[in-house]
N, CA, C, O and CB atoms as a CASP TS submission, in Angstrom:
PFRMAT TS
TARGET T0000
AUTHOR 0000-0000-0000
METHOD Language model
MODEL 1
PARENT N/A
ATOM      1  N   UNK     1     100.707 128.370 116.463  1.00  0.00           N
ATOM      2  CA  UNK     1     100.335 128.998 115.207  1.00  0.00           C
ATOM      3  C   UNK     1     100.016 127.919 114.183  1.00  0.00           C
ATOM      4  O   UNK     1     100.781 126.992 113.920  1.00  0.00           O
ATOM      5  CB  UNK     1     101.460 129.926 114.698  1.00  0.00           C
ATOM      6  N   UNK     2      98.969 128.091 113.695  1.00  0.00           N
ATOM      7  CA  UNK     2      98.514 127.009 112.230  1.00  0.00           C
ATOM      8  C   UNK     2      99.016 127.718 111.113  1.00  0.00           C
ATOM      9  O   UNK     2      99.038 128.939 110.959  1.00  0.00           O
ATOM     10  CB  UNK     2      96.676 126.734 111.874  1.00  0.00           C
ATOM     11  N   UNK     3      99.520 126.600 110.152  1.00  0.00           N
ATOM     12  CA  UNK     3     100.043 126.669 109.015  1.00  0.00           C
ATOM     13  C   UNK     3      98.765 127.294 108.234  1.00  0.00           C
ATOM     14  O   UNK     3      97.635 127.615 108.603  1.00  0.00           O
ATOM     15  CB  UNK     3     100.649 125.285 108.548  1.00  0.00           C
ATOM     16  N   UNK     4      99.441 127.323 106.999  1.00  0.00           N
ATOM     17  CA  UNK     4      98.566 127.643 105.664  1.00  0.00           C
ATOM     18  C   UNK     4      98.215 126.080 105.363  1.00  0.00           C
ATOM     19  O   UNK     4      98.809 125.063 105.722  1.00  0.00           O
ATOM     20  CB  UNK     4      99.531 128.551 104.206  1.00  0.00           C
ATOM     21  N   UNK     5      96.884 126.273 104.473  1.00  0.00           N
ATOM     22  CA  UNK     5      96.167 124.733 104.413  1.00  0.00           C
ATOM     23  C   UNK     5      95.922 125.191 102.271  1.00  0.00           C
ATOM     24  O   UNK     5      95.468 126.186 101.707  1.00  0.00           O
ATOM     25  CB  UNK     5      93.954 124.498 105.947  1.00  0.00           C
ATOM     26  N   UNK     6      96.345 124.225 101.884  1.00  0.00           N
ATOM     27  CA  UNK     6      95.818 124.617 100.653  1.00  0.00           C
ATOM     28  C   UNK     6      95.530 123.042 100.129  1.00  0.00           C
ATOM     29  O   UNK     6      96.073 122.025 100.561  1.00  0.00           O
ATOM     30  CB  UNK     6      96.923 125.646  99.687  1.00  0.00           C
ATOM     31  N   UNK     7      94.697 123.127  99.263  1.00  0.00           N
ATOM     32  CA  UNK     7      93.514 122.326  98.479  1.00  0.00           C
ATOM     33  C   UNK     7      93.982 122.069  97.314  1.00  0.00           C
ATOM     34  O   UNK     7      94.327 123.160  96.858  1.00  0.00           O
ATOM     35  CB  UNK     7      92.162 123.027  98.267  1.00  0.00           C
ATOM     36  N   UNK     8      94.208 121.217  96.524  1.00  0.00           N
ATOM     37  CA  UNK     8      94.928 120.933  95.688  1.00  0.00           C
ATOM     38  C   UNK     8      93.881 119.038  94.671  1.00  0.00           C
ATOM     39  O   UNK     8      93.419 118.246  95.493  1.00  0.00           O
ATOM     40  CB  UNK     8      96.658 120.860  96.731  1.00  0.00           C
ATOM     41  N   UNK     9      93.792 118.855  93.952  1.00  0.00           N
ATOM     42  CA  UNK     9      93.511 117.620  93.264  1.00  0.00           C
ATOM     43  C   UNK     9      94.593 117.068  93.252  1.00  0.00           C
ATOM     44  O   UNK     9      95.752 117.462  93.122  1.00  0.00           O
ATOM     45  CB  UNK     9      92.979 117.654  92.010  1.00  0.00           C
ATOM     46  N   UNK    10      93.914 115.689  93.465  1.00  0.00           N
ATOM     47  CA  UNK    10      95.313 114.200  93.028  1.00  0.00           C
ATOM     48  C   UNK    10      95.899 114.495  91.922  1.00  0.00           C
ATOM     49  O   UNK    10      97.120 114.504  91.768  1.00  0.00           O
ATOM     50  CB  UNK    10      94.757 112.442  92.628  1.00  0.00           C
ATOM     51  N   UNK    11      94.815 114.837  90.822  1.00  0.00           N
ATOM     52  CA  UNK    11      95.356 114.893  89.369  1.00  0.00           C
ATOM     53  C   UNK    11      96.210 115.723  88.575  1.00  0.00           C
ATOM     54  O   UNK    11      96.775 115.609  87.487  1.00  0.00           O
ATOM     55  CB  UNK    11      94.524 114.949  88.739  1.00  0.00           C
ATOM     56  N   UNK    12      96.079 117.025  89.910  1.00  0.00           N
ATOM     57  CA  UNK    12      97.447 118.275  89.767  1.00  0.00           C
ATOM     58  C   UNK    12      98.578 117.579  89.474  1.00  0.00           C
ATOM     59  O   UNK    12      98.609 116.405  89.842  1.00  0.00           O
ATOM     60  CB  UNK    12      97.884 119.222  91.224  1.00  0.00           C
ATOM     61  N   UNK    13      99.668 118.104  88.800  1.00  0.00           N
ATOM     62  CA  UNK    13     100.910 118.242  89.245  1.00  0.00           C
ATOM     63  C   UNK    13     101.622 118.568  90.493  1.00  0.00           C
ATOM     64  O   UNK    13     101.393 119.723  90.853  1.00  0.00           O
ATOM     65  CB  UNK    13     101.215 118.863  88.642  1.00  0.00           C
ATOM     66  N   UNK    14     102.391 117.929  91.241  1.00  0.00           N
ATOM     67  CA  UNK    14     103.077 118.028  91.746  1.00  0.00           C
ATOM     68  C   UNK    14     104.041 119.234  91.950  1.00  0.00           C
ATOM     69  O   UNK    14     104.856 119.309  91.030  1.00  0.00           O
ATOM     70  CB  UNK    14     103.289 117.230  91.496  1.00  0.00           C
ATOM     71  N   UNK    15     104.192 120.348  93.048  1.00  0.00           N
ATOM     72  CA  UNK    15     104.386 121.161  92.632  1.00  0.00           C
ATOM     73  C   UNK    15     105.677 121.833  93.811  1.00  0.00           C
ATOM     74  O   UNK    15     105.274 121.447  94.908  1.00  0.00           O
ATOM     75  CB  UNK    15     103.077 121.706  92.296  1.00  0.00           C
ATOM     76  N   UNK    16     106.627 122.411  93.971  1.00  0.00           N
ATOM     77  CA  UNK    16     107.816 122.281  94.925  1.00  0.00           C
ATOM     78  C   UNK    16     107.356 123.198  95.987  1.00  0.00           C
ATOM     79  O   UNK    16     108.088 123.324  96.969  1.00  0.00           O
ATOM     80  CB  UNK    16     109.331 122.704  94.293  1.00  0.00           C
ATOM     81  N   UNK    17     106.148 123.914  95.925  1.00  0.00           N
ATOM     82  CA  UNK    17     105.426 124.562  96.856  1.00  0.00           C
ATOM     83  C   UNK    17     104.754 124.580  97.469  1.00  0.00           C
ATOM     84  O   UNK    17     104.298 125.436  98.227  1.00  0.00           O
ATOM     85  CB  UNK    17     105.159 125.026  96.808  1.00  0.00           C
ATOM     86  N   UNK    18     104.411 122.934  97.109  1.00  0.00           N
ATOM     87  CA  UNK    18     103.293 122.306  97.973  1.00  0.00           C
ATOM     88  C   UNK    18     103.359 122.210  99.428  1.00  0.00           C
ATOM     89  O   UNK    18     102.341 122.486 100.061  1.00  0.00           O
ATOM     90  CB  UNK    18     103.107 121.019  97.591  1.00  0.00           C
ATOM     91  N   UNK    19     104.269 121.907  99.956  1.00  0.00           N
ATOM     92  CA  UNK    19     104.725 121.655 100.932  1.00  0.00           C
ATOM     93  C   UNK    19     104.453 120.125 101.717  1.00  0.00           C
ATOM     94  O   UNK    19     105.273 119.243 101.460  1.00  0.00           O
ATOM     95  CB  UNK    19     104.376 122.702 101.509  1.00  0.00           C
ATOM     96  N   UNK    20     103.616 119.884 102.417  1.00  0.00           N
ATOM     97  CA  UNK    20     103.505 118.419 103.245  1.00  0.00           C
ATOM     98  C   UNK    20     102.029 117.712 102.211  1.00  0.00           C
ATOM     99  O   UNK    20     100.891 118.169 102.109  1.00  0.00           O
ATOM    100  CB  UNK    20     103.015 118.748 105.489  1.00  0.00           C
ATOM    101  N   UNK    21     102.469 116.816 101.751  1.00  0.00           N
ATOM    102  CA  UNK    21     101.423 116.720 100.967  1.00  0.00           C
ATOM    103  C   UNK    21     100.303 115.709 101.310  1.00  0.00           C
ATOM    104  O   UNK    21     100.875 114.666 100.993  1.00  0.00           O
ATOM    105  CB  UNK    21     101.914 116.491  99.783  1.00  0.00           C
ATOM    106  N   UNK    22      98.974 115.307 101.789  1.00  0.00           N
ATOM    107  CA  UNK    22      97.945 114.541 102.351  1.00  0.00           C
ATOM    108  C   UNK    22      96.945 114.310 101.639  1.00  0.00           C
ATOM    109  O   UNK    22      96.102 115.166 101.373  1.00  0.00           O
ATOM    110  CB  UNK    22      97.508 114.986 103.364  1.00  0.00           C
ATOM    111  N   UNK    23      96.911 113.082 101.227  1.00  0.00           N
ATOM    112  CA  UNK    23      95.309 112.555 100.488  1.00  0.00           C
ATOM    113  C   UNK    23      94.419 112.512 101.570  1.00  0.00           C
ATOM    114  O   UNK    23      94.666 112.126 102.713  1.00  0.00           O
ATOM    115  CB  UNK    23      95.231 110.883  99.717  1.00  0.00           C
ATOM    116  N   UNK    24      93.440 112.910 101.153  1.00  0.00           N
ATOM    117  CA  UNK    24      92.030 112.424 102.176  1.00  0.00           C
ATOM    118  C   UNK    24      91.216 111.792 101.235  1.00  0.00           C
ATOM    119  O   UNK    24      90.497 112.530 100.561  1.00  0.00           O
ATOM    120  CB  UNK    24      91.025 113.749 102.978  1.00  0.00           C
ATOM    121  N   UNK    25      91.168 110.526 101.031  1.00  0.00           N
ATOM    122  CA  UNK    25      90.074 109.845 100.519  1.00  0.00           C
ATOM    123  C   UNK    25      90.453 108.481 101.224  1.00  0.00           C
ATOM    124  O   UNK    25      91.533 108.224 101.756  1.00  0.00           O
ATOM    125  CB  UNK    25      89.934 109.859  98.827  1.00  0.00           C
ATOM    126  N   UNK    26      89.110 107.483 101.097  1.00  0.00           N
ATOM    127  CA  UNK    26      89.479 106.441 101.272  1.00  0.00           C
ATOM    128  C   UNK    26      90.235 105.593 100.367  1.00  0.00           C
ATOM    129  O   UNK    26      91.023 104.674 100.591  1.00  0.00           O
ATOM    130  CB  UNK    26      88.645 106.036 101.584  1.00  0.00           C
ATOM    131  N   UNK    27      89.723 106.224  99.077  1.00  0.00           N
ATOM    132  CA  UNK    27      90.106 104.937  97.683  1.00  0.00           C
ATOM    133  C   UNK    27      91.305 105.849  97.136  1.00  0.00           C
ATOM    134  O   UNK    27      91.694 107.012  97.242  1.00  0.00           O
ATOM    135  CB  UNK    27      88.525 104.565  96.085  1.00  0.00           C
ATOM    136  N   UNK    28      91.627 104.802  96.566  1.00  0.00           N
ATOM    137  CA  UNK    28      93.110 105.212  96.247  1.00  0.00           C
ATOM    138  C   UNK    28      92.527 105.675  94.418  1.00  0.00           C
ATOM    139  O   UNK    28      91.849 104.835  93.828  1.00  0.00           O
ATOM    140  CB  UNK    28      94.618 103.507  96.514  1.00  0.00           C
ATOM    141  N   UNK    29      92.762 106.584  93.933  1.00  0.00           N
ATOM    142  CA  UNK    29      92.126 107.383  92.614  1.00  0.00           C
ATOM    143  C   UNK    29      92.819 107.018  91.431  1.00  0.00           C
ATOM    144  O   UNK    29      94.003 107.256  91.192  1.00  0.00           O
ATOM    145  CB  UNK    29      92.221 109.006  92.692  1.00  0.00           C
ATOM    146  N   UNK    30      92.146 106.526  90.829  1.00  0.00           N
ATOM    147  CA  UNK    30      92.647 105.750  89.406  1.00  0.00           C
ATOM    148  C   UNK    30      93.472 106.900  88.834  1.00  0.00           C
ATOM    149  O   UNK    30      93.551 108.116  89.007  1.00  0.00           O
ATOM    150  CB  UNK    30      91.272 105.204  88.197  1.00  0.00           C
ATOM    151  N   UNK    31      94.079 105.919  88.035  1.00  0.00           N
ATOM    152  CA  UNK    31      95.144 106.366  86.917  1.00  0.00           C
ATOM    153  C   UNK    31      96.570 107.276  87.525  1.00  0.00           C
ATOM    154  O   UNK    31      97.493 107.844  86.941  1.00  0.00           O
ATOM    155  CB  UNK    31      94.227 107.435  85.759  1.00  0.00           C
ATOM    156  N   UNK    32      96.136 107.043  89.332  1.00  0.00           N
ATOM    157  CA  UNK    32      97.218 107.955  89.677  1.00  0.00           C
ATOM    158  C   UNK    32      98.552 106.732  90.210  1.00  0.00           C
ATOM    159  O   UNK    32      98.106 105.608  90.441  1.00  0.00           O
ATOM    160  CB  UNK    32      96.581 109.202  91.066  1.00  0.00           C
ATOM    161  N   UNK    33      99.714 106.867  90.354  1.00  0.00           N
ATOM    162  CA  UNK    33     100.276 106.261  90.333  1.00  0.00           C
ATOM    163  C   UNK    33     100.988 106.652  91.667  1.00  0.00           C
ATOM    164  O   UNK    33     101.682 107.669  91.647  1.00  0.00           O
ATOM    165  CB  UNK    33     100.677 106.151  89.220  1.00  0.00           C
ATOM    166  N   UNK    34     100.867 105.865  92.946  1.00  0.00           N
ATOM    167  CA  UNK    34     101.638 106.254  94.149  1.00  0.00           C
ATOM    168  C   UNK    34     102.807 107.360  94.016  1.00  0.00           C
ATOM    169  O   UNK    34     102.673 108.553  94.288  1.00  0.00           O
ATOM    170  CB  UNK    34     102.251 104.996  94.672  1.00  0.00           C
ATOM    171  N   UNK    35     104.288 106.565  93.419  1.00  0.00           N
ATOM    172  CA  UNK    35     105.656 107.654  93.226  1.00  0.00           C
ATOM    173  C   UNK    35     105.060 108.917  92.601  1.00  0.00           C
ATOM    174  O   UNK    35     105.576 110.023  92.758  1.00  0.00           O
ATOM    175  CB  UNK    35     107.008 107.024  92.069  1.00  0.00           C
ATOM    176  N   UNK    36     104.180 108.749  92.034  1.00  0.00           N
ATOM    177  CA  UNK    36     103.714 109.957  90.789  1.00  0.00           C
ATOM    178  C   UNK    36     103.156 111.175  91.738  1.00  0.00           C
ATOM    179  O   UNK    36     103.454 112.369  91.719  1.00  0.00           O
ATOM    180  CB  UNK    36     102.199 109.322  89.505  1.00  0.00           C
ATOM    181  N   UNK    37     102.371 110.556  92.455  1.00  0.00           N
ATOM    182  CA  UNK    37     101.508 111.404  93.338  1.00  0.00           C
ATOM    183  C   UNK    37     102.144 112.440  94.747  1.00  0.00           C
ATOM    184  O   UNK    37     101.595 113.306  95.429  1.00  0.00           O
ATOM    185  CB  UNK    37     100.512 110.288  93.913  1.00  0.00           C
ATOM    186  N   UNK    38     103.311 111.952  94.755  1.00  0.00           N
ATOM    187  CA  UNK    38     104.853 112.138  95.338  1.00  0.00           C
ATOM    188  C   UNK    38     103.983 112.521  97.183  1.00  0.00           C
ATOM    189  O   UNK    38     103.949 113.665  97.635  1.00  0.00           O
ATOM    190  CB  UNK    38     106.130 113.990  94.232  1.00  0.00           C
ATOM    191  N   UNK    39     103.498 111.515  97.800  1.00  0.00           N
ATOM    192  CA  UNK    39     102.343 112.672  98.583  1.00  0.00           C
ATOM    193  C   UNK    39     103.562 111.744  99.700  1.00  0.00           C
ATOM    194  O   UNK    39     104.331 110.820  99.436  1.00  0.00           O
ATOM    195  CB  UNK    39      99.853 112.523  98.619  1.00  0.00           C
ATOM    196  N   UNK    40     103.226 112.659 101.282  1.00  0.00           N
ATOM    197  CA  UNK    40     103.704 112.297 102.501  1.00  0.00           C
ATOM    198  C   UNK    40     102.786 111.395 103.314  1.00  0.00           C
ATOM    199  O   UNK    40     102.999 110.616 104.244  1.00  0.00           O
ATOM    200  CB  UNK    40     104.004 113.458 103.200  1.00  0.00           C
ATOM    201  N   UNK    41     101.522 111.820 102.548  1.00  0.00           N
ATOM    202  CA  UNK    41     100.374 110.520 103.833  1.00  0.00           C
ATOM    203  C   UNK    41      99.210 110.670 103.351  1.00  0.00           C
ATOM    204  O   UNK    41      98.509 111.639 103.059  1.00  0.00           O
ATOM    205  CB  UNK    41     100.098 110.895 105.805  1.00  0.00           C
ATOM    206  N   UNK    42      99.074 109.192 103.298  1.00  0.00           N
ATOM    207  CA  UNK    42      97.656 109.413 102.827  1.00  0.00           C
ATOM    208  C   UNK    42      96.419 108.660 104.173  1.00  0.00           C
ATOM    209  O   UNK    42      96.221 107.492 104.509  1.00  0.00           O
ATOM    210  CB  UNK    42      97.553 108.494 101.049  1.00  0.00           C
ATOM    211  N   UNK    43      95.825 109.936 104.630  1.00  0.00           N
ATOM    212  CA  UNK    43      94.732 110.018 105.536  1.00  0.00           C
ATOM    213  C   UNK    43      93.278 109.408 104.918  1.00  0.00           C
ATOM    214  O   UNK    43      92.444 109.983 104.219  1.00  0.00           O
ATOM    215  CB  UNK    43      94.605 111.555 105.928  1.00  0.00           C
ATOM    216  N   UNK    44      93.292 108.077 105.422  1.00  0.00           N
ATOM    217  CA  UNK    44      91.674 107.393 104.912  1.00  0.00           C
ATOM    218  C   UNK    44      90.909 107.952 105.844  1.00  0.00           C
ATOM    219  O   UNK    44      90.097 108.778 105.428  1.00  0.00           O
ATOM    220  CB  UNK    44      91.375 105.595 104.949  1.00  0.00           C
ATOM    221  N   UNK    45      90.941 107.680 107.296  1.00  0.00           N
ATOM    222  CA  UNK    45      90.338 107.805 108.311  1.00  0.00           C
ATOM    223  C   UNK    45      89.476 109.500 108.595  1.00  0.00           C
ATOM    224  O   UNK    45      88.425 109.567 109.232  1.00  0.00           O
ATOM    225  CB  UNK    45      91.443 107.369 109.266  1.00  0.00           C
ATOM    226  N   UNK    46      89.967 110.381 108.165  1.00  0.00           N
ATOM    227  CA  UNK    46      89.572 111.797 107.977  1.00  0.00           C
ATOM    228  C   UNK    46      88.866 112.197 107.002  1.00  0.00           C
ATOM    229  O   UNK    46      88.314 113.297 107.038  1.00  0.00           O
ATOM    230  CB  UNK    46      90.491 112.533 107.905  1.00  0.00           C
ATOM    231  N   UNK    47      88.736 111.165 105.707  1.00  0.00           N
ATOM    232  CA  UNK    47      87.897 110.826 104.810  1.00  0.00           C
ATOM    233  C   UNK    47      86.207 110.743 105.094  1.00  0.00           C
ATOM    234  O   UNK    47      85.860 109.846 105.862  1.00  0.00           O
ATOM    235  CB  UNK    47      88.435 109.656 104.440  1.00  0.00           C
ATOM    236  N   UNK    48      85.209 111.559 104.564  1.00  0.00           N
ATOM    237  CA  UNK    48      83.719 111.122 104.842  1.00  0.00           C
ATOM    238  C   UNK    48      83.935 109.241 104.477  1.00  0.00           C
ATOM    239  O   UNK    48      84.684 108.632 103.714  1.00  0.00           O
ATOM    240  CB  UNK    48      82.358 112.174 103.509  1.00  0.00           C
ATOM    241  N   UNK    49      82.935 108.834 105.392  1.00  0.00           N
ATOM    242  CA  UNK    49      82.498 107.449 105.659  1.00  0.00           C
ATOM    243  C   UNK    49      81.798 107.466 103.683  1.00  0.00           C
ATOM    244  O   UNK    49      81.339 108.323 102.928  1.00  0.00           O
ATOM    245  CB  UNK    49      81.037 107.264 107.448  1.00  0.00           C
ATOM    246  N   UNK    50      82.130 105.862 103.603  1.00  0.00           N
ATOM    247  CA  UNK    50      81.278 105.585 101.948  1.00  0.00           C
ATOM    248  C   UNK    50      80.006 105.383 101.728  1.00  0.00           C
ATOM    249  O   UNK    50      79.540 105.258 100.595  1.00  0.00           O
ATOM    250  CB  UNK    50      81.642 104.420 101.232  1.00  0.00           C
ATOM    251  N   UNK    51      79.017 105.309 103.288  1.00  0.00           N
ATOM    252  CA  UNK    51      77.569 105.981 103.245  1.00  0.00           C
ATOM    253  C   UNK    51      77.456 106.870 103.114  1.00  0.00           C
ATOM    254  O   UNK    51      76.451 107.183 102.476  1.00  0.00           O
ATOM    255  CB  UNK    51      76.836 105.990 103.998  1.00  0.00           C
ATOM    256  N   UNK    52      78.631 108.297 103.735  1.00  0.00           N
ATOM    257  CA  UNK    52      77.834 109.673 103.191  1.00  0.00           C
ATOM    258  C   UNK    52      78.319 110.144 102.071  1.00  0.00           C
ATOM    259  O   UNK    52      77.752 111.113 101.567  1.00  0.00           O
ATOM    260  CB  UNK    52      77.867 110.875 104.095  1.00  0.00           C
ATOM    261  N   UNK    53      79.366 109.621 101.492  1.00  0.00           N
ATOM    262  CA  UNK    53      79.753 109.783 100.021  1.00  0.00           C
ATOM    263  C   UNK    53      79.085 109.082  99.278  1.00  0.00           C
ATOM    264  O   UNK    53      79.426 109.348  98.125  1.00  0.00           O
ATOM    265  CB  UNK    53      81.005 109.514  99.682  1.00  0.00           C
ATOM    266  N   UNK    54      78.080 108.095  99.300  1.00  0.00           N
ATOM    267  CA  UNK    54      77.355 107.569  98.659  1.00  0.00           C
ATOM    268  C   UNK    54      75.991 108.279  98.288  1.00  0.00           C
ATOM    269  O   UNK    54      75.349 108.272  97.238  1.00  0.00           O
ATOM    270  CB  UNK    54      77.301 106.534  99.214  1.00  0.00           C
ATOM    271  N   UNK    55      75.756 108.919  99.558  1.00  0.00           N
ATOM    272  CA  UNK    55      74.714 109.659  99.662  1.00  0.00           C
ATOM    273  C   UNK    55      74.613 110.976  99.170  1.00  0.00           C
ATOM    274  O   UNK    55      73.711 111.366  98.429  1.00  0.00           O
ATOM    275  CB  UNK    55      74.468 109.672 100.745  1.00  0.00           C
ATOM    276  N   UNK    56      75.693 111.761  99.653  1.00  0.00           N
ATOM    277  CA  UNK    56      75.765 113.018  98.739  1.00  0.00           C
ATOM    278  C   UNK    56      75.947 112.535  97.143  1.00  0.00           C
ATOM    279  O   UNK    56      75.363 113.224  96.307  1.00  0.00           O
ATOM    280  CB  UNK    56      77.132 114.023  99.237  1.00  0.00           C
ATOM    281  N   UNK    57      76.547 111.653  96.789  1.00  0.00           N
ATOM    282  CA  UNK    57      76.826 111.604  95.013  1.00  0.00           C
ATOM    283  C   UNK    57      76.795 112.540  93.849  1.00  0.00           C
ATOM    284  O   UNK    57      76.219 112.438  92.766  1.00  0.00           O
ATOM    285  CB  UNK    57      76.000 110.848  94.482  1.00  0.00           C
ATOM    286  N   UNK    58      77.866 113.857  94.541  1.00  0.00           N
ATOM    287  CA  UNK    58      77.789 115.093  94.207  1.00  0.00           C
ATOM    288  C   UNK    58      76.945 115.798  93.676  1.00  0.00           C
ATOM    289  O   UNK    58      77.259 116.646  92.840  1.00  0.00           O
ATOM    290  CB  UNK    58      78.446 115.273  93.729  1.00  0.00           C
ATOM    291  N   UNK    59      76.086 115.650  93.942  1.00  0.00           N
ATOM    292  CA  UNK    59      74.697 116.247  93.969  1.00  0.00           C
ATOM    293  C   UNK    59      74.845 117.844  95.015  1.00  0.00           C
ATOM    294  O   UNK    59      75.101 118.124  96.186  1.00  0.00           O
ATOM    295  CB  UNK    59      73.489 114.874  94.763  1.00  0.00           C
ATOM    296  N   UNK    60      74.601 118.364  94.103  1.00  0.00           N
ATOM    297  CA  UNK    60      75.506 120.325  94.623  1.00  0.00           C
ATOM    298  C   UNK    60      74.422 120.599  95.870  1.00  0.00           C
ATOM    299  O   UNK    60      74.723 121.013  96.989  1.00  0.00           O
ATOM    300  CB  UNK    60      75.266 122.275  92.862  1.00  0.00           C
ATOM    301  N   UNK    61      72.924 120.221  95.328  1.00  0.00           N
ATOM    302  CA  UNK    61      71.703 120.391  96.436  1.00  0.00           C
ATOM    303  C   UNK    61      72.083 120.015  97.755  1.00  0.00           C
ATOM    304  O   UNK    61      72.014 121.001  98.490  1.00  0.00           O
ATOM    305  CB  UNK    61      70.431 119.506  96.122  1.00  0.00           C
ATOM    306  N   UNK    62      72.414 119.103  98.288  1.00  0.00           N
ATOM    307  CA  UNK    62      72.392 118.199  98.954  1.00  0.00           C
ATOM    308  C   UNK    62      74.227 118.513  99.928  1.00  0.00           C
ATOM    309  O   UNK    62      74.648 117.780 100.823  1.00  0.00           O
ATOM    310  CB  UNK    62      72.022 116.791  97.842  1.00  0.00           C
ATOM    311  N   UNK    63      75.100 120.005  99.272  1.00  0.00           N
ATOM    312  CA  UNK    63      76.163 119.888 100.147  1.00  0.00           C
ATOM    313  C   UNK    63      75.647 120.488 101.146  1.00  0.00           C
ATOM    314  O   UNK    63      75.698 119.702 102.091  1.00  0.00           O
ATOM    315  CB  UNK    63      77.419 120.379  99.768  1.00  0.00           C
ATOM    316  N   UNK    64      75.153 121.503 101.473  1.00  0.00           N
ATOM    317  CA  UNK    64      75.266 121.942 102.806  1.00  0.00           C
ATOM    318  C   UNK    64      74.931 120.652 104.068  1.00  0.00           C
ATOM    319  O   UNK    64      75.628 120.365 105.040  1.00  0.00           O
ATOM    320  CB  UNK    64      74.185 123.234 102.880  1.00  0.00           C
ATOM    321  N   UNK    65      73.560 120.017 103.607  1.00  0.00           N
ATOM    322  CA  UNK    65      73.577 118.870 104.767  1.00  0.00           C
ATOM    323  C   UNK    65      74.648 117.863 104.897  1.00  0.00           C
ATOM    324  O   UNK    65      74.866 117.181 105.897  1.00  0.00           O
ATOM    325  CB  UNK    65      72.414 118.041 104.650  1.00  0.00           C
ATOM    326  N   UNK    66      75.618 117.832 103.215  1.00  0.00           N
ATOM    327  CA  UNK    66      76.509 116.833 103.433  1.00  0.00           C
ATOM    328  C   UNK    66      77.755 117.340 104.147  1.00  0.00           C
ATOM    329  O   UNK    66      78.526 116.403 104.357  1.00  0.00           O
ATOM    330  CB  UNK    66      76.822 116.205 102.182  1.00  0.00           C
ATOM    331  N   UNK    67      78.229 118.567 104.612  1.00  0.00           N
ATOM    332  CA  UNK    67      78.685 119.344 104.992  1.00  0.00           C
ATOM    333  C   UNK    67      78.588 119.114 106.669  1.00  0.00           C
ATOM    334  O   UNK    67      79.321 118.832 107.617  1.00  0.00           O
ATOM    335  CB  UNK    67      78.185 120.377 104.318  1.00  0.00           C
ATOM    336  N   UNK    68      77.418 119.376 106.423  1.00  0.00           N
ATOM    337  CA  UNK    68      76.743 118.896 108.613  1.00  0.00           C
ATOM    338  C   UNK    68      77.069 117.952 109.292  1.00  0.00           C
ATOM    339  O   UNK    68      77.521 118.017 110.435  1.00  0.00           O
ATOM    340  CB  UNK    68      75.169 118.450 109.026  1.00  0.00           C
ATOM    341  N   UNK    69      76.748 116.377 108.258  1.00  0.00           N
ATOM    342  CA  UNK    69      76.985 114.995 108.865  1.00  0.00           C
ATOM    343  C   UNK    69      78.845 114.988 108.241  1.00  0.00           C
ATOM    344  O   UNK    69      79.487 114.011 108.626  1.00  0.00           O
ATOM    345  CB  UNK    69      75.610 113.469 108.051  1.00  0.00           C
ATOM    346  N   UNK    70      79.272 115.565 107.742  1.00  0.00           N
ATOM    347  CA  UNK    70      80.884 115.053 107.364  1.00  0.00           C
ATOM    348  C   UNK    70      81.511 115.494 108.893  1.00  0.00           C
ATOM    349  O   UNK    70      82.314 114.757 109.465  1.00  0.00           O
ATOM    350  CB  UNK    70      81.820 116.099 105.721  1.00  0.00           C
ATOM    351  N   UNK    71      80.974 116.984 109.577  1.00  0.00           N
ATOM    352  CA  UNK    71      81.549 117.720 110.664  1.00  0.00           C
ATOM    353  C   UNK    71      81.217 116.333 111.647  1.00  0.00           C
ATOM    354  O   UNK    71      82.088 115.535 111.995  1.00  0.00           O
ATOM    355  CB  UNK    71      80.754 119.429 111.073  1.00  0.00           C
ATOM    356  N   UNK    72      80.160 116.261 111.910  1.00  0.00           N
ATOM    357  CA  UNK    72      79.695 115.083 112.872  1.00  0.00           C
ATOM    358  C   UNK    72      80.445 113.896 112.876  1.00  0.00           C
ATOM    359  O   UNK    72      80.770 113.461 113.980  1.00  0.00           O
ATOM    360  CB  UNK    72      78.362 114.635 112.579  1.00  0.00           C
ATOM    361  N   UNK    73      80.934 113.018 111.439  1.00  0.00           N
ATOM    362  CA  UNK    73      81.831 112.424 111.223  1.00  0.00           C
ATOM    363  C   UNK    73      83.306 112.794 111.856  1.00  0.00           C
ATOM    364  O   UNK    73      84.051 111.866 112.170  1.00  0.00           O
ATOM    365  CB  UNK    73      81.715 112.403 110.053  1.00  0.00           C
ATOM    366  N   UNK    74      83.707 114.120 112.034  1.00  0.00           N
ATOM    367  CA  UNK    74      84.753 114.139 112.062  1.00  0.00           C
ATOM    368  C   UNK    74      85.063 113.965 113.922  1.00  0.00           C
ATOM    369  O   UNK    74      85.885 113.449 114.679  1.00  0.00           O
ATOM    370  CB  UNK    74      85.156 115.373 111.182  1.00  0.00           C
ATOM    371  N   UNK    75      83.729 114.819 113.978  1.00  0.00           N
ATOM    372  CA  UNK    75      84.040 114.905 115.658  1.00  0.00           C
ATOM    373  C   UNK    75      84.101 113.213 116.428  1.00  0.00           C
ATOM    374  O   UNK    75      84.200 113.173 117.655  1.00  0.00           O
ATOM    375  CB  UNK    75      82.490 115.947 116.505  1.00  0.00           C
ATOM    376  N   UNK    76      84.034 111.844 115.606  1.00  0.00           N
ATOM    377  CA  UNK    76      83.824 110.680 116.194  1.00  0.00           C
ATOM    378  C   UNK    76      85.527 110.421 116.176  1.00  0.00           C
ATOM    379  O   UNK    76      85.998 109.385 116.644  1.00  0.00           O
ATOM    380  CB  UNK    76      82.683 109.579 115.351  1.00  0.00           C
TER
END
């Protein structure tokens, strides 16, 4: 059975319901402070590569294809 998955920002609060808590980025996000961020693991590797985050550059047009190559990313 799979858990519940919930989505949350670095910049949230911290919250006792969070449960297991996981960064996915590569870079570690300013102004946040490791203890602060109170997280269990932080996952670079599951992170889009910094060519296709470079490339999408949140540009809203451009998610669905960034969407396609992140899946492709993941399956490597």
């Amino acid at each position: 059975m799979m858990g519940e998955f919930k989505i949350k920002r670095i910049y949230e609060n911290p919250s006792e319901d969070d449960g297991y808590r996981v960064l996915v980025d590569r870079l570690w996000p300013r102004g946040v402070f490791k203890k602060a961020a109170n997280l269990d693991e932080w996952n670079k590797e599951v992170a889009p590569s910094p060519e296709l985050r470079k490339w999408f550059n949140h540009k809203e047009e451009r998610f669905k294809e960034f969407e396609s190559k992140y899946r492709e990313e993941l399956k490597d």
